[in-house]
ROTORVEX-690843 format. One line per 4 residues: their letters; for each residue x, y, z of N, C-alpha, C. Coordinates in nm, 2 decimals. Example, Ala and Ser with C-alpha at 12.3 -4.5 7.8 and 13.67 -1.06 7.14 Angstrom:
2
as> 1.32 -0.57 0.78 1.23 -0.45 0.78 1.32 -0.33 0.78  1.28 -0.22 0.71 1.37 -0.11 0.71 1.29 0.00 0.79;
***
This chain:
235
xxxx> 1.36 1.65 2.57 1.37 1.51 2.52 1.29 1.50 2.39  1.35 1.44 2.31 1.25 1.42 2.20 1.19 1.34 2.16  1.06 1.33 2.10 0.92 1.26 2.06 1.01 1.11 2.04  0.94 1.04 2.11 0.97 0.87 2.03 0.83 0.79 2.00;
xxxx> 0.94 0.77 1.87 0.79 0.73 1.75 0.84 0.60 1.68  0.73 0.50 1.77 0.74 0.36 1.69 0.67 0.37 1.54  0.72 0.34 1.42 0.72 0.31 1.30 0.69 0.17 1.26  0.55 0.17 1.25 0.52 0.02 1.22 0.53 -0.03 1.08;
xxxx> 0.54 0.07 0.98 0.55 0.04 0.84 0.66 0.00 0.78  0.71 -0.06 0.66 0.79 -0.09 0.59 0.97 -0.01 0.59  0.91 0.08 0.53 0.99 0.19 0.54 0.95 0.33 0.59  1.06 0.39 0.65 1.02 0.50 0.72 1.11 0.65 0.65;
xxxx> 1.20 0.58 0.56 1.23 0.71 0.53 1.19 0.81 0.45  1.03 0.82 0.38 0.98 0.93 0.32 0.90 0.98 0.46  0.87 0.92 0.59 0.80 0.97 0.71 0.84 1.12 0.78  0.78 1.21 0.77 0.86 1.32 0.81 0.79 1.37 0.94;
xxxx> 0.89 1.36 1.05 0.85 1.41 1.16 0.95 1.40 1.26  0.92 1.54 1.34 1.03 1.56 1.49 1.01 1.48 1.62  1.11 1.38 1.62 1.16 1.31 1.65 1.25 1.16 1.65  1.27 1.09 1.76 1.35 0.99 1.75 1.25 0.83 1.67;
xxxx> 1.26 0.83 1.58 1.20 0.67 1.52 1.25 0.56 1.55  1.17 0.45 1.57 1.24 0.32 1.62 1.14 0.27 1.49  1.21 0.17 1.40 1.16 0.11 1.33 1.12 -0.06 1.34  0.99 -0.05 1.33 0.94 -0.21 1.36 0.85 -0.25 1.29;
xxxx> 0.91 -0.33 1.13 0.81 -0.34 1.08 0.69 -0.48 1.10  0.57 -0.44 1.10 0.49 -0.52 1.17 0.42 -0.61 1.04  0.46 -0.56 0.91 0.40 -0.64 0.81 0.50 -0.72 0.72  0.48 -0.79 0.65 0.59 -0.88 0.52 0.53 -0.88 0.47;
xxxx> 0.61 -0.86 0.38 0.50 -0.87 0.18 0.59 -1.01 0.13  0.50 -1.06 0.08 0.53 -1.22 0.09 0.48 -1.20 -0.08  0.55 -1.24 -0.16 0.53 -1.22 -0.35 0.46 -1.35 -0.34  0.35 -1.39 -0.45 0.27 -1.52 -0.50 0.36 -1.55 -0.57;
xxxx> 0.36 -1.70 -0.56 0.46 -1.75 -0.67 0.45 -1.71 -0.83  0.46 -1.71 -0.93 0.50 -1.68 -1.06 0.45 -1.78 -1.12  0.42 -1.89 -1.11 0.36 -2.04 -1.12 0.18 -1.98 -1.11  0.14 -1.94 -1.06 0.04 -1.89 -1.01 -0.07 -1.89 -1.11;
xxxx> -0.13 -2.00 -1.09 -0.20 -1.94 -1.28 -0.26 -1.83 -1.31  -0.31 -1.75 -1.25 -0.34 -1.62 -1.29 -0.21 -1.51 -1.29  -0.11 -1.57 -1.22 -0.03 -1.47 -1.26 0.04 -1.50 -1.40  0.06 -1.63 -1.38 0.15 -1.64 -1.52 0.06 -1.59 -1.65;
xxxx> -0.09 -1.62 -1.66 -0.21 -1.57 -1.74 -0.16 -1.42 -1.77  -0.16 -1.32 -1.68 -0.17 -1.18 -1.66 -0.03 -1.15 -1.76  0.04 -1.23 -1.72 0.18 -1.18 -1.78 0.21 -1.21 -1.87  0.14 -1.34 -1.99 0.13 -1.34 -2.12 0.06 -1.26 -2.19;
xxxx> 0.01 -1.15 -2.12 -0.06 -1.15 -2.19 0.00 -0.92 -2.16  0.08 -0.94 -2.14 0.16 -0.79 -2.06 0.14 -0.74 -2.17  0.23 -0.76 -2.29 0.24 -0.64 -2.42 0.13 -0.62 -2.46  0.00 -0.67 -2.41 -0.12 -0.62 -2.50 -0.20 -0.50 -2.42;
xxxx> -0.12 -0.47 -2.27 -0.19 -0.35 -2.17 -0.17 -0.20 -2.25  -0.22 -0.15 -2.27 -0.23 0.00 -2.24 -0.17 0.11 -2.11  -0.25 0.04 -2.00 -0.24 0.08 -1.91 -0.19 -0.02 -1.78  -0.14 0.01 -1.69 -0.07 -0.03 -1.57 -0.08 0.09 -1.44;
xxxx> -0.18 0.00 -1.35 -0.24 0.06 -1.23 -0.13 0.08 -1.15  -0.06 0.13 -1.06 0.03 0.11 -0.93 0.00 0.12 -0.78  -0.10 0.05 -0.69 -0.16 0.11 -0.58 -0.07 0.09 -0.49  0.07 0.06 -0.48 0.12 0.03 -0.39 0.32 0.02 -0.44;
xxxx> 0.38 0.07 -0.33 0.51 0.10 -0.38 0.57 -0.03 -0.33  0.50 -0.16 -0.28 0.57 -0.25 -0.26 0.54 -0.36 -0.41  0.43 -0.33 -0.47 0.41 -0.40 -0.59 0.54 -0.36 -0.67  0.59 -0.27 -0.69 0.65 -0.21 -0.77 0.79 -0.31 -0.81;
xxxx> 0.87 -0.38 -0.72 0.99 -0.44 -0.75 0.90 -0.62 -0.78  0.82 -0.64 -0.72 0.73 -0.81 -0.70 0.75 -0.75 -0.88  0.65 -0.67 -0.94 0.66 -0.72 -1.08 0.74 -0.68 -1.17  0.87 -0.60 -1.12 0.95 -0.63 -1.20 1.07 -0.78 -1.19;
xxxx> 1.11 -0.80 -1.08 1.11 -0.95 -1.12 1.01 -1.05 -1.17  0.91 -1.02 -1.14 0.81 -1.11 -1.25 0.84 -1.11 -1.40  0.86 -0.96 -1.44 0.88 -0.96 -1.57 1.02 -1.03 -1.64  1.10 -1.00 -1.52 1.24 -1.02 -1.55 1.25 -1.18 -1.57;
xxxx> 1.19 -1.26 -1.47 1.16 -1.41 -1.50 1.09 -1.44 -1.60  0.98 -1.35 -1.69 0.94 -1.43 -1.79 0.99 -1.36 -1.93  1.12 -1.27 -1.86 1.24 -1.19 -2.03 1.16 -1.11 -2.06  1.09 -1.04 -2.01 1.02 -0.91 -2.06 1.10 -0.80 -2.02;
xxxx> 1.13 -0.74 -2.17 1.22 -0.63 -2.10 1.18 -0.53 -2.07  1.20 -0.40 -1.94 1.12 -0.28 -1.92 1.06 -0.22 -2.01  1.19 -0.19 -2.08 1.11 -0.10 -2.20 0.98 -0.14 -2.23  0.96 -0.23 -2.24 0.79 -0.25 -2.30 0.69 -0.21 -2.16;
xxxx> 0.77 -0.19 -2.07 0.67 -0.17 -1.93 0.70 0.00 -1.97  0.81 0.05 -1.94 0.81 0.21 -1.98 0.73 0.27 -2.11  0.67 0.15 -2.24 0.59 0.24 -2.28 0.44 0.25 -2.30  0.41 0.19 -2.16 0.27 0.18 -2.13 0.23 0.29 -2.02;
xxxx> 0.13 0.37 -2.03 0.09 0.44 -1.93 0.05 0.41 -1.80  0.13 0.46 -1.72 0.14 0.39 -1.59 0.11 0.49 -1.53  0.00 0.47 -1.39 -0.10 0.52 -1.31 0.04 0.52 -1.15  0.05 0.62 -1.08 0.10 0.57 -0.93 -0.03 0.62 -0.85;
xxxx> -0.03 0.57 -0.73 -0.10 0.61 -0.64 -0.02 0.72 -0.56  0.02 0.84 -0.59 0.06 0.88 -0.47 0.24 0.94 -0.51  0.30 1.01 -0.44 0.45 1.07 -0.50 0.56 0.93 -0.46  0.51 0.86 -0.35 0.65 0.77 -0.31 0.63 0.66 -0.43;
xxxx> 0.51 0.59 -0.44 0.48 0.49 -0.56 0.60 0.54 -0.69  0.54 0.68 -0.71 0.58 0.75 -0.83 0.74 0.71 -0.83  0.82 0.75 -0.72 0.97 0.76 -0.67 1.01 0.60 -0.70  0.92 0.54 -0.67 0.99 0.37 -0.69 0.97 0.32 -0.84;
xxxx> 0.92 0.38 -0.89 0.87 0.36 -1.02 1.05 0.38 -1.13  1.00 0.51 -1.07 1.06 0.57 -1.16 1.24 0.54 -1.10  1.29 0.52 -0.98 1.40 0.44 -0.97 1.43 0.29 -1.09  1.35 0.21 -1.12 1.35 0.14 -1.18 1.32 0.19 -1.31;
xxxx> 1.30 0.29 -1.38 1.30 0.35 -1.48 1.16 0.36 -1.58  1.07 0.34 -1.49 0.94 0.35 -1.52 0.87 0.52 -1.50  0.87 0.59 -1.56 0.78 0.71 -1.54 0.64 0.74 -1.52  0.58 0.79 -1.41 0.43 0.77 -1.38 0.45 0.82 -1.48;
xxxx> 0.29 0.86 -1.57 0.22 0.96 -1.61 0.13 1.04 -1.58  0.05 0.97 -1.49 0.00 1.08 -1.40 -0.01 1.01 -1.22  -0.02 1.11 -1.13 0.00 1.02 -1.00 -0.10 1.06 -0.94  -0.17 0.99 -0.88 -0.31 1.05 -0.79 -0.28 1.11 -0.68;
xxxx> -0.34 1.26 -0.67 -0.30 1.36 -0.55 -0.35 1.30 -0.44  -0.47 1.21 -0.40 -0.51 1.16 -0.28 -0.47 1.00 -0.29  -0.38 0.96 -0.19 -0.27 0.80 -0.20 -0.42 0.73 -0.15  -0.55 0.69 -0.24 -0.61 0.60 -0.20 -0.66 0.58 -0.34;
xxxx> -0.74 0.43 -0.32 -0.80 0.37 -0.45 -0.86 0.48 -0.49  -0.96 0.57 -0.39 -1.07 0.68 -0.45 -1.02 0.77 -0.51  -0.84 0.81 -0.50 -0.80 0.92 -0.59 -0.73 0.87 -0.69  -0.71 0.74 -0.71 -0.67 0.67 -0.85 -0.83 0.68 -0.89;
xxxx> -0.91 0.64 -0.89 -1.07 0.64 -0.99 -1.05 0.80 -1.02  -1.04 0.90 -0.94 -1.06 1.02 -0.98 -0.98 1.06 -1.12  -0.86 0.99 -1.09 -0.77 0.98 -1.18 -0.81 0.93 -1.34  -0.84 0.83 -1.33 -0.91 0.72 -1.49 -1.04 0.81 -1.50;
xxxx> -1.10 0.85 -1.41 -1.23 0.94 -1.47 -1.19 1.03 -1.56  -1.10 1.12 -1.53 -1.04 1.18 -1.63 -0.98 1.13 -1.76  -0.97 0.99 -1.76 -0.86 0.97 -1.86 -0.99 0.93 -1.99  -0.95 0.92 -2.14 -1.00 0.85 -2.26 -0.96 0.73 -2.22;
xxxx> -1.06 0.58 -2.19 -1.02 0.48 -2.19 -1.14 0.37 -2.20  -1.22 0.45 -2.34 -1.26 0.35 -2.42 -1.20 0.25 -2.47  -1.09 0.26 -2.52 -1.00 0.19 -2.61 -0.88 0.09 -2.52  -0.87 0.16 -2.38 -0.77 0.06 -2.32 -0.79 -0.08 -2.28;
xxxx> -0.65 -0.07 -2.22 -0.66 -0.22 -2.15 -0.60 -0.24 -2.06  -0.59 -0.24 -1.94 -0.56 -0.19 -1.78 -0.51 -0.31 -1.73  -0.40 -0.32 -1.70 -0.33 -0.39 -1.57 -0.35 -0.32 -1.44  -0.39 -0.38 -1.39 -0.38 -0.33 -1.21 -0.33 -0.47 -1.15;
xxxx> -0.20 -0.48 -1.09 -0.18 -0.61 -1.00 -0.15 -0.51 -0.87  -0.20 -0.64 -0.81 -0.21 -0.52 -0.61 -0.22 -0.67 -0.52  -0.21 -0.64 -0.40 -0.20 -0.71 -0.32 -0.33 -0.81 -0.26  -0.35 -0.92 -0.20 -0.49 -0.96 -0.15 -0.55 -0.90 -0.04;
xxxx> -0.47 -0.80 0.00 -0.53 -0.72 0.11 -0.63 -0.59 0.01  -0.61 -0.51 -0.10 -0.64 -0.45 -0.16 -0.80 -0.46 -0.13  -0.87 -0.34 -0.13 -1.01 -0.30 -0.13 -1.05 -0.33 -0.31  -1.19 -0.40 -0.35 -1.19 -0.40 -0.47 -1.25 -0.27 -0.54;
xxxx> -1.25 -0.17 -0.47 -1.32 -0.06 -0.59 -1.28 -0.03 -0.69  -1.09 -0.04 -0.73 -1.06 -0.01 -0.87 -1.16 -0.11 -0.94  -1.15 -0.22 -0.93 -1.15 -0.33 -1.00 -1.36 -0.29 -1.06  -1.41 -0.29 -0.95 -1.56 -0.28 -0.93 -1.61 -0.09 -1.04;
xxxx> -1.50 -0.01 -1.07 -1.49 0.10 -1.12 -1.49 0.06 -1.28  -1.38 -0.02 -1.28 -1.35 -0.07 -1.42 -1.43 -0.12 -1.48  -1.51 -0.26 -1.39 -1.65 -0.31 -1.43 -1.72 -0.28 -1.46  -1.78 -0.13 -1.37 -1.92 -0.08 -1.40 -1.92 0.02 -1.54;
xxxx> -1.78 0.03 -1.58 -1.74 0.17 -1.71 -1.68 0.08 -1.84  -1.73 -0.10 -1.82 -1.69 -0.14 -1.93 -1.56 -0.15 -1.98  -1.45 -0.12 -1.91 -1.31 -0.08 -1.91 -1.27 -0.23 -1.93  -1.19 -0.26 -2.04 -1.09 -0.40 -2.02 -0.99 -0.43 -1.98;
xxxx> -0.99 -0.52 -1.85 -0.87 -0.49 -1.77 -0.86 -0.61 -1.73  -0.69 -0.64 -1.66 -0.66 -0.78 -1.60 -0.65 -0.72 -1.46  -0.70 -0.79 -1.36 -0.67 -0.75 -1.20 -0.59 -0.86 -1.15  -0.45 -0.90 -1.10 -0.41 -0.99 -1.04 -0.36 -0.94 -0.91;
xxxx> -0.40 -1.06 -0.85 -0.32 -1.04 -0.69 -0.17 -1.10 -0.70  -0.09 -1.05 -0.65 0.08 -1.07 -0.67 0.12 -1.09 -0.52  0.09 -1.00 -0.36 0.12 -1.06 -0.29 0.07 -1.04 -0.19  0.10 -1.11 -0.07 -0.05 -1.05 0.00 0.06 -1.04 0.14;
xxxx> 0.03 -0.92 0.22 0.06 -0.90 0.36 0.01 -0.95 0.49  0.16 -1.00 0.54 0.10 -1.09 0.66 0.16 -1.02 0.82  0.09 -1.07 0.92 0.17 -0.98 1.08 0.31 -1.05 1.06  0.43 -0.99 1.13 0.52 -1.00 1.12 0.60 -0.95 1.25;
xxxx> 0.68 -1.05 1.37 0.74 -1.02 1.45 0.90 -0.99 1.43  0.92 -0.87 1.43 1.08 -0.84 1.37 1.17 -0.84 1.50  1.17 -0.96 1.57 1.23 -0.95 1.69 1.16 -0.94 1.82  1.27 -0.91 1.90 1.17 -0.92 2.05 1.05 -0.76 2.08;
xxxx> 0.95 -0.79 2.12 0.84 -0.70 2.12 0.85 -0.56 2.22  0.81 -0.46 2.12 0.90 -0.34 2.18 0.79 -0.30 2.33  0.88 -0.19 2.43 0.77 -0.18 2.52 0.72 -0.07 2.48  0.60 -0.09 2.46 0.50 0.03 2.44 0.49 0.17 2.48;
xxxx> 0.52 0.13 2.62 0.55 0.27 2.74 0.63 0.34 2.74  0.68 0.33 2.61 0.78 0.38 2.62 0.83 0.46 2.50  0.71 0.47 2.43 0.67 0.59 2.28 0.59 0.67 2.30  0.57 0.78 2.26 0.46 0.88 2.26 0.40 0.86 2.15;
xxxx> 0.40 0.80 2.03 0.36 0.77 1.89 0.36 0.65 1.83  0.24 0.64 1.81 0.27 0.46 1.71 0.23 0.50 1.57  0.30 0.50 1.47 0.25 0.54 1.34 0.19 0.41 1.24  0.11 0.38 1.21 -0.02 0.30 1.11 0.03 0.33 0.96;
xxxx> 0.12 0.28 0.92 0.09 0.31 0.73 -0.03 0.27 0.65  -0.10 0.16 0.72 -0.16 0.06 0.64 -0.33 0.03 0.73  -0.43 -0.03 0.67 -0.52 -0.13 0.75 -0.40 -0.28 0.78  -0.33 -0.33 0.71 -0.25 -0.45 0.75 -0.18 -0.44 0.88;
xxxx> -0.10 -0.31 0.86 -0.05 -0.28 1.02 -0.15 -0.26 1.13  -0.22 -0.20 1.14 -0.34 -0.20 1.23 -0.40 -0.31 1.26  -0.40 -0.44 1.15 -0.46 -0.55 1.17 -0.34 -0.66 1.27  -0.22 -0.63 1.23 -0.13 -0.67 1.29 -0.12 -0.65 1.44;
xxxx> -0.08 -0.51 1.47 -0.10 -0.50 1.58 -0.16 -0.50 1.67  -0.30 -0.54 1.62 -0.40 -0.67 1.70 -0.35 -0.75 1.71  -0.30 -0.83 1.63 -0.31 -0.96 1.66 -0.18 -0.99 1.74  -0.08 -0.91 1.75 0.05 -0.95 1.81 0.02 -0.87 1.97;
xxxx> -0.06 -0.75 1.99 -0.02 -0.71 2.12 -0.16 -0.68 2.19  -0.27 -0.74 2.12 -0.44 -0.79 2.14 -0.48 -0.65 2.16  -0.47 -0.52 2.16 -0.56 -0.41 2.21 -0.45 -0.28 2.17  -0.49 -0.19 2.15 -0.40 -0.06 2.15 -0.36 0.02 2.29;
xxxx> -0.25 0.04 2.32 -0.28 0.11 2.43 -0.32 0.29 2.47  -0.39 0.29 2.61 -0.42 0.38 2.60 -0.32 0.54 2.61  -0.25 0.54 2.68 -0.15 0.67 2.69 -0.07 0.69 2.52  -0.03 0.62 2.44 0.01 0.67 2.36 -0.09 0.72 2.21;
xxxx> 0.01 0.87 2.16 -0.12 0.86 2.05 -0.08 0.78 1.91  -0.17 0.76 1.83 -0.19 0.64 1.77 -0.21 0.73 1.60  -0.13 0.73 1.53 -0.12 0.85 1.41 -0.14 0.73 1.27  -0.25 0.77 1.19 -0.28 0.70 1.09 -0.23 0.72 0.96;
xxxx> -0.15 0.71 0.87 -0.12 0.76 0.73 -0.25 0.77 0.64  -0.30 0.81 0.61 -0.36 0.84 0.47 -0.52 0.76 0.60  -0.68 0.85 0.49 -0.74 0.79 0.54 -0.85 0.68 0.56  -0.75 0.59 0.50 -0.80 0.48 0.50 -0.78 0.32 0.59;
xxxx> -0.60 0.41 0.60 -0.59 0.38 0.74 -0.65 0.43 0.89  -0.71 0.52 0.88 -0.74 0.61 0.94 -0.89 0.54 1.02  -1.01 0.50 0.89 -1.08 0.48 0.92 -1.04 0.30 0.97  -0.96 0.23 0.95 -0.91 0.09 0.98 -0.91 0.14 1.14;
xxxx> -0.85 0.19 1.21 -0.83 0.23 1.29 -0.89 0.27 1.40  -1.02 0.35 1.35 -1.11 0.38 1.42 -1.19 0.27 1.42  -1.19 0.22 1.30 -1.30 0.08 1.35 -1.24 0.02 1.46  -1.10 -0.04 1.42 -1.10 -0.16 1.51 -1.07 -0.09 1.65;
xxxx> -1.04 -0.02 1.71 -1.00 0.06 1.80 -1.17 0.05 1.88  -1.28 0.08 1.81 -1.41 0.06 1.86 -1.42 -0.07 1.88  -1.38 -0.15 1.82 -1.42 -0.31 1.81 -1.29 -0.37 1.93  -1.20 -0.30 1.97 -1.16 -0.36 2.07 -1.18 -0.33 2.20;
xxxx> -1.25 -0.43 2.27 -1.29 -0.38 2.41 -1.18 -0.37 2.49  -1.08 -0.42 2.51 -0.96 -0.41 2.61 -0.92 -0.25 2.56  -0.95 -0.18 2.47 -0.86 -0.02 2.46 -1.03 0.07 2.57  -0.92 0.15 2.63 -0.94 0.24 2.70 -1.03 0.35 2.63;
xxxx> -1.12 0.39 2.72 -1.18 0.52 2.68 -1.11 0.63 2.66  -1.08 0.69 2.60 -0.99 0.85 2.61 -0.89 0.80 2.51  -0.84 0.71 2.45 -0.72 0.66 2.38 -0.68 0.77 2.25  -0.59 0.85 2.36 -0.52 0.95 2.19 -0.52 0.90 2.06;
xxxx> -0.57 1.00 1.96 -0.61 0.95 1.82 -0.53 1.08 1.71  -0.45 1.07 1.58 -0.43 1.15 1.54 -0.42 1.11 1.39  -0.49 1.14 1.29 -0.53 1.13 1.15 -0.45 1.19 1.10  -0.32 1.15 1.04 -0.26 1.25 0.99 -0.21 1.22 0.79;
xxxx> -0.25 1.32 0.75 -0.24 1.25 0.58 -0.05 1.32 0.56  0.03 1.20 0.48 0.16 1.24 0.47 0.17 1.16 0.32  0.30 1.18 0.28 0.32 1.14 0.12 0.41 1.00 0.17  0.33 0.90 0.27 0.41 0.81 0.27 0.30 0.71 0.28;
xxx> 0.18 0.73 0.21 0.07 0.61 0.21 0.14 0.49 0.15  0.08 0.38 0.22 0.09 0.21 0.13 0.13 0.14 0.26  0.25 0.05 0.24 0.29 -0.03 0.31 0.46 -0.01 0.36;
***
C-alpha cells in the first residue's frame, strides 16, 4: 500500500516523494491592497532599484500585478538584478520572464544574506517586498551594511479551511512548507498528532516546528519527527 501524505502547502508539485498526496492547503496568501501607502511609495519609486530580493515564490505574481496596475512594463523589472531564494522562486520568476541572477543554495533568509555578502553593493539599491510573516534579518542585514533599500510587506498569510477537515488517521505523513502552516495547523486541529510523522521543508520550518510541537501540551511524548530539506521551500 502506498505512503499517504497530507500536503499542507500551497503547491505540491515541485514535492518529491513515494507516495499517494492529498492536497490541503492550510494557508492563503491574501495580496495588500495597492492603495497601501507604502506600497504605492515602494512602486514609484521601482525604476530607481538596482536590485530586487525574491524570498518567496508566492510574492512573485502579487508584484507583477502590482506593476501591471501601475503600467510598469517587465522589462524594466528584467533589467534589475534579481536575487531568488531557492530553484522553485527561480522557476516562477523566470515563467514570467524575469531571470534570477543568482539564486541562494540554502531556501532561507540566512542563504539569501550569504548571497549579498558576496555581491558589490555599495552603490545599490534593493527592493525586497515579502510577506508580514517574513523574519526581519534581510532587512536588519541591509541596515547594519548601510545598504539602500525599500522593504515592503505585500501580503501576509492567514489559516485557511479548504473544505471539510481531513482525518488525520489516516496519513503516515503531514508535510510543513512553512512556520504559517505549522501555525495554522494549530490553530485549526489545536495539537499535532502523535502516530503520524510530521516532515518539515527547509530548516526553518523545521525549527517552527519543533518549537511549537514543545509548546503544545496536548502532543504526545514520542511524536514522529522528520527534518527534511527539498527544493520546495516557501509557501
Amino acid at each position: 500500500m502506498p505512503k499517504r501524505i497530507l500536503y499542507l502547502g500551497l503547491d505540491p508539485i515541485h514535492y518529491r516523494a513515494n507516495g499517494e498526496i492529498t492536497h490541503w492547503p492550510i494557508i492563503q496568501i491574501i495580496p495588500r491592497p495597492i492603495s497601501d501607502p507604502d506600497i504605492i511609495d515602494a512602486l514609484h519609486r521601482f525604476e530607481s532599484y538596482s536590485h530586487v530580493i525574491i524570498t518567496s515564490k508566492s510574492t512573485v505574481p502579487i508584484l507583477r500585478e502590482y506593476l501591471y496596475q501601475q503600467s510598469i512594463d517587465l522589462q524594466i523589472w528584467s533589467k534589475k538584478t534579481t536575487l531568488a531564494v531557492g530553484q522553485v522562486t527561480a522557476k516562477h520568476l523566470q515563467a514570467c520572464g524575469i531571470l534570477a541572477a543568482k539564486v541562494a543554495k540554502e531556501e532561507t533568509a540566512e542563504g539569501m544574506i550569504e548571497v549579498l555578502k558576496q555581491m558589490p553593493l555599495e552603490q545599490a539599491n534593493v527592493f525586497w517586498p515579502h510577506s508580514a510573516q517574513a523574519r526581519p534579518i534581510i532587512k536588519e542585514f541591509l541596515i547594519a551594511n548601510g545598504i539602500r533599500h525599500t522593504a515592503a510587506i505585500i501580503y501576509d498569510s492567514r489559516a485557511h479551511v479548504p473544505g471539510k477537515l481531513p482525518l488525520l488517521e489516516t496519513f503516515d505523513e503531514i508535510v510543513f512548507t512553512s512556520p504559517s502552516t505549522v501555525e495554522a495547523f494549530l490553530q485549526i486541529f489545536g495539537a499535532f498528532p502523535s502516530h503520524v510523522k510530521l516532515v518539515a521543508i527547509g530548516p526553518v520550518t523545521a525549527h517552527s516546528l519543533t518549537r511549537m510541537n514543545e509548546n503544545a501540551a496536548a502532543v504526545k511524548e514520542g511524536c514522529a519527527y522528520n527534518a527534511e530539506k527539498t527544493q520546495n521551500s516557501g509557501y
